[in-house]
C-alpha positions, 0 to 999 in steps of 0.5 A: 220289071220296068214295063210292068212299073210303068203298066203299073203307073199307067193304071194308076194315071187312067184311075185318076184321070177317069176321076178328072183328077190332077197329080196334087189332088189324088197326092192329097186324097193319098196324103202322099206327095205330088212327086210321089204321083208322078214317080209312080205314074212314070213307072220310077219307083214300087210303093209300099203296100199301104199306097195301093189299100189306098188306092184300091178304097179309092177307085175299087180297082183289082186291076190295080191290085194285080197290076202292084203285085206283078211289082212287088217282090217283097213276101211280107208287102204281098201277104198284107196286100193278099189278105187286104183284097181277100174279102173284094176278090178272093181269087187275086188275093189267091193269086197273090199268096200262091206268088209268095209261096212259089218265090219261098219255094225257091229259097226253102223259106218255109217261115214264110210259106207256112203262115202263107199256106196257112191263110189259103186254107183260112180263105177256103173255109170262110170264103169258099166255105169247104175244106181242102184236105190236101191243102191241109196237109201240105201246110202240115208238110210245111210245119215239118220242117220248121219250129213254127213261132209259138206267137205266131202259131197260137195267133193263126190257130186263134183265126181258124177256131173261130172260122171254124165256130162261124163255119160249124166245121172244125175238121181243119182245125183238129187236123192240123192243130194235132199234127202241127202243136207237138211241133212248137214249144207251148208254155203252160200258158199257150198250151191250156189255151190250145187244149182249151180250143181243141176241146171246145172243137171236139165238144162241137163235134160230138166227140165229148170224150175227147173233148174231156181228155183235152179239157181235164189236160187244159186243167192239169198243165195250168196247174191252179194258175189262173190266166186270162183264159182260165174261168173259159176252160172251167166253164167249158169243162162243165158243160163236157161233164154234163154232156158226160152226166159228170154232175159233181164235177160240172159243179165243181167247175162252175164254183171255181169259176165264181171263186177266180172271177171278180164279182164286176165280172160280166162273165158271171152271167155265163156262170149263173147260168151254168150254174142254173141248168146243173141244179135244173139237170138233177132236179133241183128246181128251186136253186136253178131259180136262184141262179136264172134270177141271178144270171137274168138281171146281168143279160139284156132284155133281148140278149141272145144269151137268155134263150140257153136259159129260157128254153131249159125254163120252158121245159122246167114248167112242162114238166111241173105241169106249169103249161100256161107259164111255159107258153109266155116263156115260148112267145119270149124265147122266140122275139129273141131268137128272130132277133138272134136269127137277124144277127148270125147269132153262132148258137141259133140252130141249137136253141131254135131247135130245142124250142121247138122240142119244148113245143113238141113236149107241150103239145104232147103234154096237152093232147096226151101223145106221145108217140107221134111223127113229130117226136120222133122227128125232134129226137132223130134231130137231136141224136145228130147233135151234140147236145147228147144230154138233152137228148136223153132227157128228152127220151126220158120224158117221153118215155115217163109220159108215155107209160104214165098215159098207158097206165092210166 
Protein backbone atom coordinates (compact mmCIF):
# COMPACT_ATOMS: atom_id res chain seq x y z
CA UNK A 1 0.00 0.00 0.00
CA UNK A 2 2.92 2.71 0.78
CA UNK A 3 3.97 2.19 -3.08
CA UNK A 4 1.05 2.44 -4.45
CA UNK A 5 0.49 5.99 -2.09
CA UNK A 6 3.46 7.14 -3.46
CA UNK A 7 2.84 6.15 -7.22
CA UNK A 8 -0.26 7.92 -6.45
CA UNK A 9 1.66 11.09 -5.44
CA UNK A 10 3.88 10.57 -8.07
CA UNK A 11 1.36 10.97 -10.42
CA UNK A 12 -0.12 13.82 -9.06
CA UNK A 13 3.39 15.78 -8.90
CA UNK A 14 4.14 14.95 -12.68
CA UNK A 15 0.43 16.49 -13.45
CA UNK A 16 1.17 19.54 -12.09
CA UNK A 17 4.65 19.87 -12.81
CA UNK A 18 3.41 19.11 -16.77
CA UNK A 19 1.30 22.50 -15.75
CA UNK A 20 4.80 24.23 -14.64
CA UNK A 21 2.53 24.46 -11.24
CA UNK A 22 3.93 25.08 -7.50
CA UNK A 23 2.45 23.22 -4.56
CA UNK A 24 0.54 26.65 -3.62
CA UNK A 25 -1.02 26.87 -7.02
CA UNK A 26 -2.55 23.41 -7.58
CA UNK A 27 -3.57 23.84 -3.45
CA UNK A 28 -5.37 26.78 -4.59
CA UNK A 29 -6.76 25.31 -7.94
CA UNK A 30 -7.80 22.49 -5.49
CA UNK A 31 -9.14 24.92 -2.78
CA UNK A 32 -7.03 22.62 -0.46
CA UNK A 33 -4.05 23.28 1.69
CA UNK A 34 -0.37 23.65 0.71
CA UNK A 35 0.49 20.85 2.98
CA UNK A 36 -2.52 19.04 1.89
CA UNK A 37 -0.28 18.74 -1.55
CA UNK A 38 2.78 17.97 -0.35
CA UNK A 39 1.21 15.14 1.97
CA UNK A 40 -0.20 13.53 -0.74
CA UNK A 41 2.52 13.95 -3.61
CA UNK A 42 4.75 12.37 -0.50
CA UNK A 43 2.55 9.31 -0.51
CA UNK A 44 1.34 10.24 3.65
CA UNK A 45 -2.07 10.51 3.34
CA UNK A 46 -5.50 8.88 0.93
CA UNK A 47 -7.60 11.77 0.19
CA UNK A 48 -11.36 11.98 -0.07
CA UNK A 49 -12.72 11.20 -3.17
CA UNK A 50 -14.01 14.72 -4.18
CA UNK A 51 -9.69 15.59 -4.21
CA UNK A 52 -9.43 13.28 -7.48
CA UNK A 53 -13.11 14.52 -9.32
CA UNK A 54 -11.03 17.56 -8.69
CA UNK A 55 -8.03 16.44 -9.97
CA UNK A 56 -9.21 14.49 -12.96
CA UNK A 57 -11.60 18.00 -14.39
CA UNK A 58 -8.35 19.67 -13.95
CA UNK A 59 -5.82 17.61 -15.62
CA UNK A 60 -8.35 14.90 -17.34
CA UNK A 61 -6.24 12.10 -16.21
CA UNK A 62 -7.71 8.37 -15.90
CA UNK A 63 -4.20 7.24 -14.89
CA UNK A 64 -5.09 9.57 -11.86
CA UNK A 65 -8.33 7.81 -11.24
CA UNK A 66 -6.98 4.50 -11.48
CA UNK A 67 -3.66 5.23 -9.65
CA UNK A 68 -6.46 6.60 -6.37
CA UNK A 69 -8.44 3.43 -6.84
CA UNK A 70 -5.46 1.00 -6.58
CA UNK A 71 -5.55 3.31 -2.67
CA UNK A 72 -8.72 3.79 -1.72
CA UNK A 73 -10.32 0.75 0.29
CA UNK A 74 -13.51 2.41 1.09
CA UNK A 75 -16.58 0.90 -0.78
CA UNK A 76 -18.63 4.01 -0.84
CA UNK A 77 -15.50 6.46 -1.74
CA UNK A 78 -14.96 4.15 -4.77
CA UNK A 79 -18.64 3.93 -6.21
CA UNK A 80 -18.71 7.89 -6.08
CA UNK A 81 -15.50 7.71 -7.84
CA UNK A 82 -16.87 4.65 -10.38
CA UNK A 83 -19.95 6.57 -11.45
CA UNK A 84 -18.05 10.07 -11.32
CA UNK A 85 -15.35 8.68 -14.51
CA UNK A 86 -18.22 6.54 -16.01
CA UNK A 87 -19.12 8.79 -18.88
CA UNK A 88 -14.93 9.88 -19.56
CA UNK A 89 -13.95 5.97 -19.42
CA UNK A 90 -16.34 3.37 -18.73
CA UNK A 91 -13.94 0.57 -18.80
CA UNK A 92 -11.98 2.22 -15.38
CA UNK A 93 -15.29 3.05 -13.90
CA UNK A 94 -15.93 -0.87 -14.43
CA UNK A 95 -12.79 -1.50 -13.08
CA UNK A 96 -13.66 0.20 -10.06
CA UNK A 97 -16.93 -1.11 -9.37
CA UNK A 98 -15.98 -4.99 -9.99
CA UNK A 99 -13.39 -3.75 -7.05
CA UNK A 100 -15.98 -2.93 -4.76
CA UNK A 101 -17.97 -6.08 -5.66
CA UNK A 102 -15.09 -8.51 -5.19
CA UNK A 103 -14.08 -6.88 -1.33
CA UNK A 104 -18.08 -7.12 -0.47
CA UNK A 105 -17.74 -10.51 -1.74
CA UNK A 106 -15.21 -11.15 0.80
CA UNK A 107 -17.42 -10.22 3.64
CA UNK A 108 -21.09 -11.04 2.23
CA UNK A 109 -21.83 -7.42 2.15
CA UNK A 110 -24.43 -7.81 -0.59
CA UNK A 111 -25.98 -3.72 0.86
CA UNK A 112 -23.40 -2.90 -0.89
CA UNK A 113 -23.05 -5.20 -3.89
CA UNK A 114 -26.29 -4.82 -4.79
CA UNK A 115 -26.44 -1.02 -5.68
CA UNK A 116 -23.12 -1.88 -7.20
CA UNK A 117 -24.25 -4.48 -9.57
CA UNK A 118 -27.05 -2.65 -10.16
CA UNK A 119 -24.95 0.14 -11.84
CA UNK A 120 -22.81 -2.06 -14.05
CA UNK A 121 -25.91 -3.26 -15.60
CA UNK A 122 -27.06 0.60 -15.85
CA UNK A 123 -23.67 1.34 -17.51
CA UNK A 124 -24.18 -1.69 -20.02
CA UNK A 125 -27.54 -0.22 -21.03
CA UNK A 126 -26.66 3.43 -21.64
CA UNK A 127 -23.01 3.08 -22.37
CA UNK A 128 -22.70 -0.01 -24.14
CA UNK A 129 -26.37 0.15 -25.31
CA UNK A 130 -27.12 -3.80 -24.71
CA UNK A 131 -28.24 -5.98 -21.93
CA UNK A 132 -26.44 -8.51 -20.29
CA UNK A 133 -28.81 -11.14 -19.14
CA UNK A 134 -26.39 -12.80 -16.62
CA UNK A 135 -25.67 -9.53 -15.02
CA UNK A 136 -29.16 -9.21 -14.67
CA UNK A 137 -29.70 -12.16 -12.68
CA UNK A 138 -26.74 -12.22 -10.92
CA UNK A 139 -27.93 -8.91 -9.39
CA UNK A 140 -31.26 -10.73 -8.92
CA UNK A 141 -29.26 -13.41 -6.85
CA UNK A 142 -27.93 -10.66 -5.12
CA UNK A 143 -31.45 -9.05 -4.26
CA UNK A 144 -32.23 -12.77 -2.73
CA UNK A 145 -30.35 -12.30 0.19
CA UNK A 146 -31.31 -9.04 1.44
CA UNK A 147 -34.43 -6.70 2.21
CA UNK A 148 -33.15 -4.08 -0.34
CA UNK A 149 -34.22 -0.38 1.08
CA UNK A 150 -37.23 0.52 -0.50
CA UNK A 151 -35.70 4.34 -0.97
CA UNK A 152 -32.67 3.24 -2.33
CA UNK A 153 -34.64 0.45 -4.70
CA UNK A 154 -37.15 2.97 -5.82
CA UNK A 155 -34.11 5.54 -6.40
CA UNK A 156 -32.18 2.67 -8.73
CA UNK A 157 -35.33 1.59 -10.42
CA UNK A 158 -36.14 5.49 -11.26
CA UNK A 159 -32.49 5.74 -13.16
CA UNK A 160 -33.03 2.37 -15.37
CA UNK A 161 -36.74 3.16 -16.43
CA UNK A 162 -35.53 6.22 -17.69
CA UNK A 163 -32.40 4.54 -19.25
CA UNK A 164 -34.48 2.19 -20.63
CA UNK A 165 -37.05 5.23 -22.23
CA UNK A 166 -33.85 6.70 -23.80
CA UNK A 167 -32.59 3.17 -24.87
CA UNK A 168 -36.13 1.80 -26.03
CA UNK A 169 -35.22 -1.32 -24.30
CA UNK A 170 -37.08 -2.21 -21.33
CA UNK A 171 -36.11 -5.94 -21.23
CA UNK A 172 -33.87 -5.15 -17.93
CA UNK A 173 -36.03 -3.19 -16.20
CA UNK A 174 -39.51 -5.92 -16.52
CA UNK A 175 -36.59 -8.36 -15.60
CA UNK A 176 -35.48 -7.55 -12.49
CA UNK A 177 -38.04 -5.26 -11.28
CA UNK A 178 -40.56 -8.42 -11.36
CA UNK A 179 -38.14 -10.42 -9.40
CA UNK A 180 -36.69 -7.93 -7.39
CA UNK A 181 -40.07 -5.82 -6.15
CA UNK A 182 -41.82 -8.72 -4.08
CA UNK A 183 -38.80 -8.39 -2.19
CA UNK A 184 -38.75 -4.96 -0.72
CA UNK A 185 -41.81 -3.44 1.34
CA UNK A 186 -43.60 -0.94 -0.93
CA UNK A 187 -46.14 1.69 0.65
CA UNK A 188 -48.95 2.26 -1.12
CA UNK A 189 -47.10 5.31 -2.20
CA UNK A 190 -43.95 3.44 -3.92
CA UNK A 191 -45.81 0.89 -4.77
CA UNK A 192 -48.52 2.66 -7.39
CA UNK A 193 -45.48 4.47 -8.45
CA UNK A 194 -43.61 1.20 -9.46
CA UNK A 195 -46.51 -0.39 -10.94
CA UNK A 196 -46.99 2.85 -12.60
CA UNK A 197 -43.38 2.48 -14.34
CA UNK A 198 -43.96 -1.27 -15.21
CA UNK A 199 -47.05 -0.49 -17.06
CA UNK A 200 -45.61 2.22 -18.72
CA UNK A 201 -42.46 -0.50 -20.01
CA UNK A 202 -44.82 -3.04 -20.74
CA UNK A 203 -47.07 -0.41 -22.60
CA UNK A 204 -43.58 0.25 -24.93
CA UNK A 205 -43.39 -3.09 -25.52
CA UNK A 206 -46.51 -3.87 -26.87
CA UNK A 207 -47.56 -5.92 -24.21
CA UNK A 208 -51.12 -3.49 -23.34
CA UNK A 209 -52.73 -5.99 -21.53
CA UNK A 210 -50.09 -6.29 -19.20
CA UNK A 211 -49.81 -2.98 -19.09
CA UNK A 212 -53.52 -2.50 -18.08
CA UNK A 213 -53.25 -5.15 -15.33
CA UNK A 214 -50.21 -3.01 -13.81
CA UNK A 215 -51.92 0.29 -14.21
CA UNK A 216 -55.63 -0.90 -13.02
CA UNK A 217 -53.53 -2.33 -9.84
CA UNK A 218 -51.58 1.22 -9.67
CA UNK A 219 -55.23 2.41 -9.55
CA UNK A 220 -56.50 0.28 -6.62
CA UNK A 221 -53.51 0.36 -4.20
CA UNK A 222 -53.67 4.32 -4.35
CA UNK A 223 -56.95 3.76 -3.32
CA UNK A 224 -58.16 7.66 -4.17
CA UNK A 225 -55.15 9.07 -2.57
CA UNK A 226 -53.78 11.55 -4.86
CA UNK A 227 -49.57 11.51 -4.85
CA UNK A 228 -47.36 13.48 -6.69
CA UNK A 229 -47.43 10.84 -9.35
CA UNK A 230 -51.06 10.04 -9.26
CA UNK A 231 -52.86 12.39 -12.51
CA UNK A 232 -49.36 10.21 -14.38
CA UNK A 233 -50.91 7.04 -13.47
CA UNK A 234 -54.44 8.14 -14.81
CA UNK A 235 -53.18 9.64 -17.79
CA UNK A 236 -51.06 6.81 -18.83
CA UNK A 237 -54.13 4.64 -18.01
CA UNK A 238 -55.90 6.22 -20.86
CA UNK A 239 -53.60 6.00 -23.11
CA UNK A 240 -53.51 1.64 -22.23
CA UNK A 241 -57.39 1.76 -22.71
CA UNK A 242 -57.23 3.21 -25.97
CA UNK A 243 -54.92 1.04 -27.06
CA UNK A 244 -57.50 -1.38 -25.71
CA UNK A 245 -60.62 0.51 -27.41
CA UNK A 246 -61.61 1.04 -23.71
CA UNK A 247 -63.23 4.65 -24.72
CA UNK A 248 -65.41 4.95 -21.57
CA UNK A 249 -62.57 4.28 -19.22
CA UNK A 250 -59.90 6.32 -21.23
CA UNK A 251 -62.52 9.22 -20.57
CA UNK A 252 -63.00 8.58 -17.09
CA UNK A 253 -59.21 8.62 -16.76
CA UNK A 254 -58.74 11.76 -18.23
CA UNK A 255 -61.62 13.84 -16.43
CA UNK A 256 -60.15 12.53 -13.03
CA UNK A 257 -57.02 14.18 -14.03
CA UNK A 258 -58.72 17.72 -14.69
CA UNK A 259 -60.43 16.99 -11.23
CA UNK A 260 -57.13 16.31 -8.85
CA UNK A 261 -54.98 19.11 -10.97
CA UNK A 262 -54.64 22.44 -10.20
CA UNK A 263 -55.89 24.82 -13.10
CA UNK A 264 -52.02 26.59 -13.20
CA UNK A 265 -50.92 23.07 -13.64
CA UNK A 266 -48.62 22.95 -16.71
CA UNK A 267 -49.68 19.36 -17.10
CA UNK A 268 -53.18 20.09 -18.17
CA UNK A 269 -51.59 20.45 -21.63
CA UNK A 270 -50.97 16.56 -21.57
CA UNK A 271 -54.86 16.24 -20.52
CA UNK A 272 -56.35 18.79 -23.29
CA UNK A 273 -54.52 16.67 -25.53
CA UNK A 274 -55.49 13.46 -24.17
CA UNK A 275 -58.43 14.39 -24.18
CA UNK A 276 -58.74 15.71 -27.89
CA UNK A 277 -57.38 12.29 -29.45
CA UNK A 278 -60.55 10.14 -27.15
CA UNK A 279 -63.34 12.68 -28.91
CA UNK A 280 -61.14 12.41 -32.26
CA UNK A 281 -60.83 8.32 -31.86
CA UNK A 282 -65.03 8.16 -31.63
CA UNK A 283 -65.76 10.63 -33.86
CA UNK A 284 -66.40 13.49 -32.08
CA UNK A 285 -64.52 16.14 -34.40
CA UNK A 286 -65.98 19.23 -32.84
CA UNK A 287 -65.26 18.57 -28.94
CA UNK A 288 -61.55 17.23 -30.09
CA UNK A 289 -61.33 20.85 -31.50
CA UNK A 290 -62.20 22.44 -28.14
CA UNK A 291 -59.42 20.65 -26.65
CA UNK A 292 -56.71 20.77 -29.19
CA UNK A 293 -57.63 24.80 -28.79
CA UNK A 294 -57.13 24.27 -25.37
CA UNK A 295 -53.97 22.19 -25.14
CA UNK A 296 -52.38 24.27 -28.20
CA UNK A 297 -52.44 27.61 -26.35
CA UNK A 298 -50.52 25.83 -23.32
CA UNK A 299 -47.60 24.30 -25.89
CA UNK A 300 -44.99 26.47 -27.37
CA UNK A 301 -44.96 27.22 -30.92
CA UNK A 302 -42.03 24.80 -31.72
CA UNK A 303 -42.96 22.62 -28.84
CA UNK A 304 -42.35 18.69 -29.55
CA UNK A 305 -45.56 18.03 -27.55
CA UNK A 306 -47.91 19.45 -30.64
CA UNK A 307 -46.88 16.95 -33.41
CA UNK A 308 -49.01 14.13 -30.88
CA UNK A 309 -51.92 16.41 -31.75
CA UNK A 310 -51.06 17.68 -34.94
CA UNK A 311 -50.65 14.34 -36.70
CA UNK A 312 -53.99 13.10 -35.15
CA UNK A 313 -55.20 16.81 -36.85
CA UNK A 314 -53.73 15.86 -40.27
CA UNK A 315 -55.61 12.87 -40.30
CA UNK A 316 -58.92 14.43 -39.11
CA UNK A 317 -58.79 16.64 -42.24
CA UNK A 318 -57.90 13.59 -44.42
CA UNK A 319 -60.79 11.99 -43.59
CA UNK A 320 -63.41 15.43 -43.99
CA UNK A 321 -61.96 15.47 -47.19
CA UNK A 322 -60.01 18.97 -45.83
CA UNK A 323 -56.76 18.13 -47.96
CA UNK A 324 -55.38 21.67 -48.43
CA UNK A 325 -55.86 22.00 -44.50
CA UNK A 326 -54.00 18.68 -43.84
CA UNK A 327 -51.24 19.69 -46.21
CA UNK A 328 -50.14 23.11 -43.84
CA UNK A 329 -50.77 20.87 -40.78
CA UNK A 330 -47.82 18.64 -42.62
CA UNK A 331 -45.24 21.39 -43.54
CA UNK A 332 -46.12 22.23 -39.29
CA UNK A 333 -45.54 19.07 -38.14
CA UNK A 334 -42.44 18.30 -40.04
CA UNK A 335 -40.53 22.23 -38.96
CA UNK A 336 -41.08 20.57 -35.61
CA UNK A 337 -40.21 17.19 -35.79
CA UNK A 338 -36.49 18.67 -37.55
CA UNK A 339 -36.38 20.43 -34.40
CA UNK A 340 -37.31 17.43 -32.37
CA UNK A 341 -35.22 15.04 -34.38
CA UNK A 342 -31.91 17.70 -33.28
CA UNK A 343 -32.81 17.39 -29.54
CA UNK A 344 -33.15 13.15 -29.08
CA UNK A 345 -36.81 14.14 -28.61
CA UNK A 346 -37.67 10.13 -26.88
CA UNK A 347 -41.19 10.48 -29.13
CA UNK A 348 -39.34 11.06 -32.46
CA UNK A 349 -39.63 7.81 -34.20
CA UNK A 350 -43.64 7.48 -33.50
CA UNK A 351 -44.77 10.71 -34.53
CA UNK A 352 -42.01 11.10 -37.75
CA UNK A 353 -43.78 7.64 -38.59
CA UNK A 354 -47.33 8.51 -38.29
CA UNK A 355 -46.28 11.63 -40.44
CA UNK A 356 -45.58 9.91 -42.74
CA UNK A 357 -48.61 7.47 -42.90
CA UNK A 358 -50.72 10.78 -43.09
CA UNK A 359 -48.63 11.57 -46.26
CA UNK A 360 -49.37 8.23 -47.41
CA UNK A 361 -53.32 8.29 -46.89
CA UNK A 362 -53.04 11.94 -48.64
CA UNK A 363 -51.48 10.56 -51.26
CA UNK A 364 -53.74 7.71 -51.61
CA UNK A 365 -56.98 10.16 -51.12
CA UNK A 366 -55.48 12.27 -53.93
CA UNK A 367 -54.79 9.73 -56.46
CA UNK A 368 -57.64 7.17 -55.49
CA UNK A 369 -55.10 3.92 -54.62
CA UNK A 370 -55.23 2.45 -52.09
CA UNK A 371 -53.60 -0.50 -52.34
CA UNK A 372 -50.23 0.51 -53.08
CA UNK A 373 -46.28 -0.74 -51.74
CA UNK A 374 -46.39 2.13 -49.81
CA UNK A 375 -49.49 1.43 -47.82
CA UNK A 376 -48.50 -1.85 -47.32
CA UNK A 377 -45.08 -0.75 -46.13
CA UNK A 378 -46.73 1.97 -43.40
CA UNK A 379 -49.15 -0.45 -42.11
CA UNK A 380 -46.32 -3.57 -41.89
CA UNK A 381 -44.51 -0.41 -39.79
CA UNK A 382 -47.15 0.23 -37.82
CA UNK A 383 -48.20 -3.68 -36.93
CA UNK A 384 -44.53 -3.46 -35.25
CA UNK A 385 -45.59 -0.73 -32.95
CA UNK A 386 -47.11 -0.64 -30.22
CA UNK A 387 -49.59 2.05 -31.36
CA UNK A 388 -52.09 -0.84 -32.13
CA UNK A 389 -54.87 1.66 -32.17
CA UNK A 390 -53.47 3.62 -35.10
CA UNK A 391 -53.14 0.72 -36.64
CA UNK A 392 -56.56 -0.41 -36.87
CA UNK A 393 -57.62 2.97 -37.56
CA UNK A 394 -55.32 3.04 -40.51
CA UNK A 395 -56.71 -0.31 -41.66
CA UNK A 396 -60.08 0.94 -41.50
CA UNK A 397 -59.41 3.83 -43.53
CA UNK A 398 -57.91 2.11 -45.99
CA UNK A 399 -60.24 -0.60 -46.45
CA UNK A 400 -63.45 2.10 -46.37
CA UNK A 401 -61.67 3.93 -49.19
CA UNK A 402 -60.86 1.09 -51.11
CA UNK A 403 -64.18 -0.24 -51.23
CA UNK A 404 -65.86 3.18 -51.77
CA UNK A 405 -63.46 3.44 -55.10
CA UNK A 406 -64.29 0.07 -56.24
CA UNK A 407 -68.03 0.76 -55.67
CA UNK A 408 -67.86 3.83 -57.44
Amino acid sequence: MPNKRKYFGEQLRDLRHAKKWSQEDLAEALDVSRQTIANTERGQNVPKVRFVEHVFRLFESVEIVKAYAAIQEDKRELITLANFVAEADYSVAKQIMKKVIRGALKTDDFETMFPAMFQIVMWDMKIKKKVNPKKSSWLIRIAANLDPDPDLFIELTDELYAISGSTKNYEAFITITEAIKDKVYLDNKKLSYMLGHQANAYYYTGNEHKAYKKMSKAIEVMNGEVYKHTHLIYHKHAMICLQKFNYDEALECELKCLEILEPTSDFLKFIHAGLARLYYMTGRYEDAQVYWEAAFKRLGKNDSERTHSLNDIIMMEIRLGNLGSARVKIKECENILRLAKKSNWRHFADEDMLLRRNKVMLKAVETGEYVTREVDSILQELEKSHLKDELVLTKNFVLERALLSVRI
